[in-house]
N, C-alpha and C positions, 0 to 999 in steps of 0.2 A: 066357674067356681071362684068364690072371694075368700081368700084368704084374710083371715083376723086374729086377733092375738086371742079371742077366743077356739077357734079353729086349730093356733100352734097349742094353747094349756087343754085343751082335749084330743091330741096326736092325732085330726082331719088327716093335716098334711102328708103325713107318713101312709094314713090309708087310703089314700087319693091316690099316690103311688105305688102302688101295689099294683096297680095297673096296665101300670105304663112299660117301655122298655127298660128304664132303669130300675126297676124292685129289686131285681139281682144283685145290685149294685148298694142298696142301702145296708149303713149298721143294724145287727139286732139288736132290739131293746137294750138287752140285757149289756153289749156293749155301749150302746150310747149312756148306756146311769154309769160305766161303770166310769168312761172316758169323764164324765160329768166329779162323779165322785173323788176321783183322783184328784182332779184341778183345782176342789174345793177345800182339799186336806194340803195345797201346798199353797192356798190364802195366804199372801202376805201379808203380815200383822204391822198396819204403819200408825201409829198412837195419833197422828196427826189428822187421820181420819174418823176416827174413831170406831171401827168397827167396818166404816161402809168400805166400798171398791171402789175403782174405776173399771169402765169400759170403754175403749178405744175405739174408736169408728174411722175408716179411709175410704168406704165404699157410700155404702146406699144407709149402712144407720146413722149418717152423719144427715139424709134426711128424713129418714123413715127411720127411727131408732125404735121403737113396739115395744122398750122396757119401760120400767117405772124408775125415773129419777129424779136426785134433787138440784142437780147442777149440773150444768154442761160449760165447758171450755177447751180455748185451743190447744192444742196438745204436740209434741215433739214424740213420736218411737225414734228409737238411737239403735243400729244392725240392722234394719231393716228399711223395702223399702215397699212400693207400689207399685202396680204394673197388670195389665192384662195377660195374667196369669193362669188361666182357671177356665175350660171350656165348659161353655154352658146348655145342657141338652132340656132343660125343663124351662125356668122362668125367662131366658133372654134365646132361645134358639130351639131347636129341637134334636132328635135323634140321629138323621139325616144330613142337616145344615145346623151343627153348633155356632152357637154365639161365643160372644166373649166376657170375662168378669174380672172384677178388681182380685189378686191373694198381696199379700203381703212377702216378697221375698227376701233372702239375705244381703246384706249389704249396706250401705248409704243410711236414710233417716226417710222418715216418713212424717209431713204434717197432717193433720186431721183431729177429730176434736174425741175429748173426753166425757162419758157419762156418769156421775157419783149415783151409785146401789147403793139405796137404803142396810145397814145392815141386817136388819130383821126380815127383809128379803131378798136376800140374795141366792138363795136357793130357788127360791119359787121363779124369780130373774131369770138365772142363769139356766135352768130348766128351761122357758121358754129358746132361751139365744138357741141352745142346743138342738132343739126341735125344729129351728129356723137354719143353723149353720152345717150343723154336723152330720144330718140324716145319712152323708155317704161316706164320712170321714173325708170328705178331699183339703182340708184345713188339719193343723195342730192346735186347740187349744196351749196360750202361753200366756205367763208373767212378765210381761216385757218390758224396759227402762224407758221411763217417759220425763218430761219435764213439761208441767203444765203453765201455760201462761209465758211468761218473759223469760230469753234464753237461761239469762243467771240463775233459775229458779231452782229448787233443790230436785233432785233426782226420785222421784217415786216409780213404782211400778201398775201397769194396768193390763187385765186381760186382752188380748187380742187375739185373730184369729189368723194363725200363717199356713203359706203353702205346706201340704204335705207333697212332698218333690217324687214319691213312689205313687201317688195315684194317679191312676189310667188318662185322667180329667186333666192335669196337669199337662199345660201347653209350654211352660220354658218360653226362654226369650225370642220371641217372633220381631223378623223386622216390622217397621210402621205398616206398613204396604200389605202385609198379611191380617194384621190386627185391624187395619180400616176397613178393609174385606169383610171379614167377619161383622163389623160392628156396620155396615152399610147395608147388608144383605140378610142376617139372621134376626129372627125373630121368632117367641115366643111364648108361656101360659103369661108373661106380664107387657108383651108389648116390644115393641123392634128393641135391637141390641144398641144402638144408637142414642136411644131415648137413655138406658142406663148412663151412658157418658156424660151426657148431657145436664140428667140432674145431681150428677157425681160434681161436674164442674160448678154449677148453681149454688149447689149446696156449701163448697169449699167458699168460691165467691163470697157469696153471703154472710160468712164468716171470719171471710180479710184473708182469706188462704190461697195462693198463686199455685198453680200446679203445672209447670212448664210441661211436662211429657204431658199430659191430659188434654193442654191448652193447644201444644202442637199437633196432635191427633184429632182435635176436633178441625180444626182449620184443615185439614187434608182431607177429611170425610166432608165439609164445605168447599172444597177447591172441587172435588171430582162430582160432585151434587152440580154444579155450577158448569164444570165442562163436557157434562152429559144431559143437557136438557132435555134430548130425547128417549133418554132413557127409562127403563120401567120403573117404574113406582117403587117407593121405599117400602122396604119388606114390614109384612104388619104380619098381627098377632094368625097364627093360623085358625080357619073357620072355626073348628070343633072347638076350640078352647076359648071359655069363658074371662074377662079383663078384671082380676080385683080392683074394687075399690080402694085398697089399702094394701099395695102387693108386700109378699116377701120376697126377700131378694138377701143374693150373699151380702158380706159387710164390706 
């Protein structure tokens, strides 16, 4: 099954899930528009933008971002920060052997990059992000302080998506040791848990962005690759589950 941004603007996703062990677990409809419609009505009006947003990326839409934008740049969140956060039973792991995934928690700052929403669609946007992020609530949609570009820059705000700290999903701060486990061994509907790291790091890379906790976790999930050569094969996507072309993935 490929997941496309055609597939999240006609809710595939959602009924593709219905399947699985987690369906229990997803919002109804009727809460996902309403958690949508709330975060819409508390739009921050910045004249500087003219109408459009920002959207925050620290995860996977810093390279897979599946909105419509006109501008992307680096970006500063201020209380918060980054972290394997967020156990993942669908796209990076399964029911059994969850993986691991980027949330946003409290504290510190977080870099990673910004996307400017057209104003005339941001609804129809944010609609998709939502179909992509929120299917179980384990995130808070927020308005969060950003500074885009050069530290001195003036203070705006941009949507992001942070841990919700009461969902069942929510793994809290794991030593390295736990967290490289997971991301050496799990995998799932998008491909080992590892690989998420990996294009997570890439993508920052690519962008002139250093991520010390990312950059030391990859080098320990490289150190134990290195001192188990005889060890089993890195965990890959399970048989039954088809590899999108263009996966979704939390942010």
């Amino acid at each position: 099954m490929g997941i496309t941004r055609q597939d999240l603007e006609s809710d595939r996703l959602r009924t593709s899930l219905c399947s699985t062990p987690v369906a229990s677990s997803l919002l109804p409809e009727a809460a996902l528009e309403q958690s949508l419609a709330d975060t819409l009505a508390r739009r921050p009006d910045d004249p500087a933008l003219g109408g459009d947003v920002w959207v925050f990326g620290y995860g996977s839409l810093i390279w897979n971002p599946m909105v419509v934008h006109t501008e992307r740049q680096r970006a500063t969140v201020h209380g918060y920060h980054r972290g394997f956060y967020l156990y993942s039973r669908i796209n990076r792991g399964t029911w059994d052997n969850p993986g691991l995934v980027l949330g946003l928690d409290r504290g510190g700052c977080c870099h990673g990059m910004v996307f400017r929403v057209p104003s005339h669609v941001v609804e129809q946007e944010f609609r998709v992000l939502w179909r992509r992020e929120m299917l179980t609530g384990a995130y808070h949609p927020r308005w969060l302080r950003i500074r885009v570009g050069a530290a001195g820059a003036p203070e705006q705000r941009a949507l992001a998506f942070v841990m919700n700290r009461s969902h069942e999903a929510y793994a809290g701060r794991l030593p390295d040791a736990s967290v490289v486990e997971r991301l050496r061994h799990a995998a799932g509907l998008y491909g080992p848990a590892r690989e998420y790291l990996q294009q997570t790091l890439l993508g920052l890379a690519t962008n002139g962005v250093d991520d010390p906790y990312l950059g030391r976790l990859w080098r320990q999930l490289q150190a134990g690759d290195a001192a188990e050569p005889a060890a089993e094969p890195a965990a890959q996507a399970p048989d039954n589950l088809a590899l999108p072309a263009s996966p979704h993935e939390t942010v």
